[in-house]
C-alpha positions as CSV (number, residue, x, y, z in Angstrom):
1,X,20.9,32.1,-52.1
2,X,17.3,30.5,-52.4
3,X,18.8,27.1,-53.8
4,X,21.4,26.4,-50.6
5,X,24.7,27.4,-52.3
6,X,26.8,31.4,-51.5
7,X,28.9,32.8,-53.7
8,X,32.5,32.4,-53.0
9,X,34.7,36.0,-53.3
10,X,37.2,36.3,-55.9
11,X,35.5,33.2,-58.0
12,X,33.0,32.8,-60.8
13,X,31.3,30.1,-58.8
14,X,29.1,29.2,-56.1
15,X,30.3,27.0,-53.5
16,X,26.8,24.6,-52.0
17,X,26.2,26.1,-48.5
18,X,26.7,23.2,-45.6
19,X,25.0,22.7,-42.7
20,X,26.7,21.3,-39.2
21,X,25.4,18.4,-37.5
22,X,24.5,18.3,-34.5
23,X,27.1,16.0,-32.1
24,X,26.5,13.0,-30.8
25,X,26.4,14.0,-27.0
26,X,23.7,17.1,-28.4
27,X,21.7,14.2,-30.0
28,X,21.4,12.2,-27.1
29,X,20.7,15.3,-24.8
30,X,17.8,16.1,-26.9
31,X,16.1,12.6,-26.7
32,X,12.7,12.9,-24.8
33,X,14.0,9.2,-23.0
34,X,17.6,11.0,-22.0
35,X,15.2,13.9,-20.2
36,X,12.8,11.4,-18.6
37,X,15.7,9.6,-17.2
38,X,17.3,13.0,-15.8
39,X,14.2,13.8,-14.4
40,X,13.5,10.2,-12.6
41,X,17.3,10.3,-11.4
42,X,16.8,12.2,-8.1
43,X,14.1,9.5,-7.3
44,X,16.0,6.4,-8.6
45,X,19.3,7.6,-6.3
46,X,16.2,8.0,-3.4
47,X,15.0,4.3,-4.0
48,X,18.1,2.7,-4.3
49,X,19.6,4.0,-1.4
50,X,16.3,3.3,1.1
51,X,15.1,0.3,-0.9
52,X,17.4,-1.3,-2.9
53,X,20.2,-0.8,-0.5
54,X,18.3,-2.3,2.2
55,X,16.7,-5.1,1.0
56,X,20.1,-6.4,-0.4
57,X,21.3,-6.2,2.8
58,X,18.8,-7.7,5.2
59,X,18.9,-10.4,2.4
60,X,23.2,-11.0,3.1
61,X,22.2,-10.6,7.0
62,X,19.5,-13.4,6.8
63,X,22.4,-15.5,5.7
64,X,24.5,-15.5,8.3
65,X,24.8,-17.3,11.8
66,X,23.7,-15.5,14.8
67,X,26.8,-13.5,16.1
68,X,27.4,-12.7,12.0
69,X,30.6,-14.5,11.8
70,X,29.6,-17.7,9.3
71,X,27.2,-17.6,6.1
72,X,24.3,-20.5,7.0
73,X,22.6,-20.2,3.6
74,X,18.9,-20.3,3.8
75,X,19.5,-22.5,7.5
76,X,17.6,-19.3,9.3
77,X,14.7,-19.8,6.8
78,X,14.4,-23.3,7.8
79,X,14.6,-22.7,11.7
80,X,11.9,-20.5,11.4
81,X,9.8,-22.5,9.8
82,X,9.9,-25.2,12.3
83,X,9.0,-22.9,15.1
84,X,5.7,-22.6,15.9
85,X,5.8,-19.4,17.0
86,X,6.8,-18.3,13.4
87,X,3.9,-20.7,12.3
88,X,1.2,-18.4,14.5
89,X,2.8,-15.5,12.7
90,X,2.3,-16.1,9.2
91,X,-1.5,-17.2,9.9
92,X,-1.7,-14.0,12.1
93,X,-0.3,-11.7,9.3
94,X,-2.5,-13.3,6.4
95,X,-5.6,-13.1,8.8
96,X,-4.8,-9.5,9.5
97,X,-3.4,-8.3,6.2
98,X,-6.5,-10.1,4.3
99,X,-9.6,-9.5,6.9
100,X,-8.3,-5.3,7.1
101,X,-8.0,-5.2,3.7
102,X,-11.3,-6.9,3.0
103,X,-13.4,-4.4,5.1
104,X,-11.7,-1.3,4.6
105,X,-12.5,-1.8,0.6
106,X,-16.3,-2.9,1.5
107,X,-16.5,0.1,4.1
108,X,-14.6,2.5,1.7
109,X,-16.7,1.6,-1.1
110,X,-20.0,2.4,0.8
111,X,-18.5,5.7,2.0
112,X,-17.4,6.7,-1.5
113,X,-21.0,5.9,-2.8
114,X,-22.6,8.1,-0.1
115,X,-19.9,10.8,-0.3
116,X,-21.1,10.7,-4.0
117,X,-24.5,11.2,-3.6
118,X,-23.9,14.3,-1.1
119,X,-24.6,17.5,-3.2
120,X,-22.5,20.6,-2.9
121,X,-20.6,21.9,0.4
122,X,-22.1,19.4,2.6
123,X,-20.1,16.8,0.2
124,X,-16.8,19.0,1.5
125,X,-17.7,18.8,4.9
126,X,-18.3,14.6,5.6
127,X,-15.4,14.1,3.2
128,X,-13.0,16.3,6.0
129,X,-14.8,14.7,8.9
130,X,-14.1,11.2,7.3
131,X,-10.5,11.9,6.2
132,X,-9.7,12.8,10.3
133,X,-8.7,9.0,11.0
134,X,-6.1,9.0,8.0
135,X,-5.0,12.3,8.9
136,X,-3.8,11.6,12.7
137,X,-0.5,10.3,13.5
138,X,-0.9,6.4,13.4
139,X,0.9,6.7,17.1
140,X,-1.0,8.9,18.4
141,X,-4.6,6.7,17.2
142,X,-3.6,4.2,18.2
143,X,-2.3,5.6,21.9
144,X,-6.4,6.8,22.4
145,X,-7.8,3.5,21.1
146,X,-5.5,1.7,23.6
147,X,-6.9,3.8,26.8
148,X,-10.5,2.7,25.1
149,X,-9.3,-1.1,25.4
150,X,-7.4,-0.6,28.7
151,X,-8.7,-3.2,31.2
152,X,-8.0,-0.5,33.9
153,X,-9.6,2.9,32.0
154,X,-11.4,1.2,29.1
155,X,-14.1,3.8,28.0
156,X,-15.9,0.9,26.2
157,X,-16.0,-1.3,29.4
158,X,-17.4,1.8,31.8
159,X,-20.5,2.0,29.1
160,X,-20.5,-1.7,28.8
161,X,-20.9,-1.7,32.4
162,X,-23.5,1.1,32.6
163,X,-25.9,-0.8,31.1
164,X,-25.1,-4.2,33.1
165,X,-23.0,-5.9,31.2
166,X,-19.6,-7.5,32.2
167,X,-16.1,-6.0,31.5
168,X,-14.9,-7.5,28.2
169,X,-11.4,-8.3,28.4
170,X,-10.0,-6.7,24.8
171,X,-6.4,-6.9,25.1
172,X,-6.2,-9.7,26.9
173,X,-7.7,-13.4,25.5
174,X,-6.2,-14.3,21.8
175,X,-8.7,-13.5,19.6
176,X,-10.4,-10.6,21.1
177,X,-6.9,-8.7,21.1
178,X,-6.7,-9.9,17.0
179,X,-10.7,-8.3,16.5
180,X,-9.3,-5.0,18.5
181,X,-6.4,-4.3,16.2
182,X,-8.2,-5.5,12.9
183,X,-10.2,-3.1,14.2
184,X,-7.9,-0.3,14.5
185,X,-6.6,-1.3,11.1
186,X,-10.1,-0.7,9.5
187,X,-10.6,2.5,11.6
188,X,-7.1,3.9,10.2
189,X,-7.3,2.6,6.6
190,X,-11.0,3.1,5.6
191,X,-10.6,6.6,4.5
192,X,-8.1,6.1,2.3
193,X,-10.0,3.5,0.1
194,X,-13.0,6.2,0.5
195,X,-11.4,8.6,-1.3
196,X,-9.5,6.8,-3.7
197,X,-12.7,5.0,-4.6
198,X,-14.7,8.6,-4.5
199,X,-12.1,10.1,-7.0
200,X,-12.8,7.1,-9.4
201,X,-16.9,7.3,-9.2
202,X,-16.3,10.9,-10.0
203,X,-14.9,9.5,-13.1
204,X,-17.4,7.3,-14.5
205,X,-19.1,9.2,-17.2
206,X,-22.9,10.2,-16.3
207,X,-24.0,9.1,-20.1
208,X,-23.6,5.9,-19.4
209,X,-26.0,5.7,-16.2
210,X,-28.2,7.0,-18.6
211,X,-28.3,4.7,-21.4
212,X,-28.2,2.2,-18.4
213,X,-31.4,3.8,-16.9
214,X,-32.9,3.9,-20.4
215,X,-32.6,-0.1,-21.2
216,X,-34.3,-0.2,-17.7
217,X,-31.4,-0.6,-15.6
218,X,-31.8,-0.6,-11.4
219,X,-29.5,0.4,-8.7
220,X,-28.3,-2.5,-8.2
221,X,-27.7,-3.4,-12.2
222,X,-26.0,-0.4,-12.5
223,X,-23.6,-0.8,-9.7
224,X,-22.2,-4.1,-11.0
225,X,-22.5,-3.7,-14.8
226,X,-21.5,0.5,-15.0
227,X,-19.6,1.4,-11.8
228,X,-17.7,-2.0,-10.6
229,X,-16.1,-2.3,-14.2
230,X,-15.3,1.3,-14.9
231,X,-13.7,1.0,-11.1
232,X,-11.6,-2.3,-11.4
233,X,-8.5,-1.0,-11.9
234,X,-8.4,1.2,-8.9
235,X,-10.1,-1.1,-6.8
236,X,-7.2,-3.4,-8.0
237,X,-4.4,-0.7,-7.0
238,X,-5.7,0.1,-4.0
239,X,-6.1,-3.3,-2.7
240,X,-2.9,-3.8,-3.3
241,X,-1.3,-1.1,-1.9
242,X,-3.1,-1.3,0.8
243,X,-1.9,-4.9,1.2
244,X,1.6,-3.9,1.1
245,X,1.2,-1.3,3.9
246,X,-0.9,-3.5,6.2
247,X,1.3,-6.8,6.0
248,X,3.9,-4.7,7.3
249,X,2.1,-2.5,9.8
250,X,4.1,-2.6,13.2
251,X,2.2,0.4,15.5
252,X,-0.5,-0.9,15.9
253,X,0.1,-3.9,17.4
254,X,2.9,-2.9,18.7
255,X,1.1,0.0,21.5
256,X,-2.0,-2.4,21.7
257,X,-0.5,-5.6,22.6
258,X,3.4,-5.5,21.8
259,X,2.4,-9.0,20.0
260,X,0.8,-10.1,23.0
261,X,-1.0,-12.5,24.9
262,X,1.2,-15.5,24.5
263,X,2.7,-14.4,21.0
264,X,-0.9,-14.1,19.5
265,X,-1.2,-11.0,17.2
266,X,2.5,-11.0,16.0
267,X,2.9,-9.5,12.6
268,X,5.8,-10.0,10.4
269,X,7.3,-6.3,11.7
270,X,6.8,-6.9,15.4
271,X,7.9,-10.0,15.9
272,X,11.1,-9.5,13.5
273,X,11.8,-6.5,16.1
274,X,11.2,-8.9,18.9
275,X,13.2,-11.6,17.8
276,X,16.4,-9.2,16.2
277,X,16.2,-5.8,18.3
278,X,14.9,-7.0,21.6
279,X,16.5,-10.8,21.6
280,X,19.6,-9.5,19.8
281,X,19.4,-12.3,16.9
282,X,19.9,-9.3,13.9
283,X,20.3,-12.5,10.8
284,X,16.8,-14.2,12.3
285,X,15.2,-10.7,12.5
286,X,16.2,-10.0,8.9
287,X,15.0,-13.5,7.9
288,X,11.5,-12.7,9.6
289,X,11.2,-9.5,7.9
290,X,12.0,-11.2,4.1
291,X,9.2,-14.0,4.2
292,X,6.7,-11.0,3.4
293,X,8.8,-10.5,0.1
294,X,7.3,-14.0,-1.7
295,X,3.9,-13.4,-0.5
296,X,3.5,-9.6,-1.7
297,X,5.2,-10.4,-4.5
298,X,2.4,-13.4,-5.3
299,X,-0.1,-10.6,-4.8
300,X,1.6,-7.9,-6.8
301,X,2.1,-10.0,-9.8
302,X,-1.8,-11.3,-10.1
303,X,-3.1,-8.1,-9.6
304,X,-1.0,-5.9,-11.6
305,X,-1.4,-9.0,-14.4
306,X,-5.2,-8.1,-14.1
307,X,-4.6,-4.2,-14.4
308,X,-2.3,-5.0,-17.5
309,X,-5.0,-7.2,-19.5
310,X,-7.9,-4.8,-18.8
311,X,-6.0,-1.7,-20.4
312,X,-5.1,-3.7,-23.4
313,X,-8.6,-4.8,-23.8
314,X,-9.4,-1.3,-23.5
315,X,-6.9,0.0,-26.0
316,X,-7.9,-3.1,-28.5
């Protein structure tokens, strides 16, 4: 019937018609949240047990005495800290981690603007030729940069010396073995800030260079009052992500230098594998490792901060 209600057989009357509901297991299946959640499970489970897992347990190693029979608290944090070994390696990790990350967004950002300007299939063909650092094994990089650095074999010491000029001595003294694997670092990384930074230029709407060239805008003008804020939150993401990945970089130094000469370009992740793999001190290696937690942390919180104020200003 047209009003909801059926007539009942072997009655005069009409009995309302009534609809089921639907359970509440069906209700909660339906949910758009209950299907996101599904669909993120695989990669929660993933997380937890590589990240989570881990991090909970170098953080119960840390704690405990050297042959892991007694908890000692936060007494590893404190021995390191009064070595001043560990003291060269939190300025060498911050002067690394920093000075990479500093050039490969300059160097990126200059790439991505000449990619940009590059019309059609020549565009295609830089942007592969570029990408070739990022693409190669880290390893296997950083094996042919080390033959170009070797005091024995260097390539750059041959031409050095085929124009009359004395071997240079890369891998060797402090802080030319710290320049040769911020080097590396740069070399590796700077394609990756390319195109993340091309992908964001190809973004920026062409209308408003327009109306910025019609008020009498120049190059320069444009750059920093169109393209730097339309870019800020990528520039903000990649930075740091990139930070994350370079404060805990361990090839590179470790082929180059293997924290050498005289402990001078430890990282966090070399010289935690120094001090618990190779000296057998697992709780002090796992104490290492964790003083990059407070510092990235610092980072992360500013910058995403940053990234969160900008897209509610955009929004408002």
């Amino acid at each position: 019937m047209a009003d909801g209600s059926t007539f009942v057989a072997g009655s005069n009357s009409f009995a309302p018609l009534t609809r089921t509901r639907p359970g509440s297991v069906q209700r909660f299946l339906r949910r758009r949240s209950t299907t996101a959640v599904l669909l993120a499970m695989p990669l929660m489970l993933l997380i937890g047990t590589l990240v989570i897992y881990p991090a909970i347990y170098s953080l119960y190693l840390a704690m405990l005495n050297k042959r892991m029979t007694a908890f000692v608290g936060l007494g590893n944090f404190a021995f390191l800290l009064k070595r001043n070994t560990f003291q060269l390696v939190i300025f060498q990790s911050c002067l690394f981690a920093v000075t990479s990350v500093i050039l490969k967004a300059l160097l990126g950002f200059i790439l991505a603007h000449l990619m940009h300007n590059i019309p059609g299939k020549s565009q295609r063909i830089w942007r592969g030729l570029l990408l070739i650092p990022w693409v190669i094994p880290l390893a296997l990089s950083t094996l042919s940069w080390w033959w170009l650095f070797d005091p024995a074999y260097s390539g750059f010491n041959w031409l050095l010396n085929k124009f009359g000029f004395a071997s240079i001595p890369f891998l060797g003294v402090g802080w030319n073995a710290r320049i040769a694997v911020i080097t590396v670092n740069v070399w590796f990384g700077t394609p990756f800030f390319m195109i993340m930074y091309l992908a964001a230029l190809k973004s920026v709407p062409e209308q408003l260079y327009e109306a910025a060239s019609i008020d009498g805008a120049g190059a320069w003008q444009k750059l920093f009052f169109v393209t730097l804020p339309m870019m800020r939150n990528i520039i903000s993401i990649t930075v740091l992500f990139s930070l994350i990945v370079t404060f805990a970089d361990f090839d590179i130094v470790r082929i180059l230098t293997a924290g050498g000469p005289q402990d001078m370009t430890h990282l966090f992740a070399t010289y935690a594998f120094a001090v618990g793999i190779q000296s057998g001190d697992v709780p002090l290696g796992a104490a290492v490792s964790l003083f990059m937690f407070p510092i990235l942390a610092v980072a992360a919180y500013f910058v995403l901060r940053g990234v969160t104020r900008r897209n509610q200003e955009m929004a408002a």
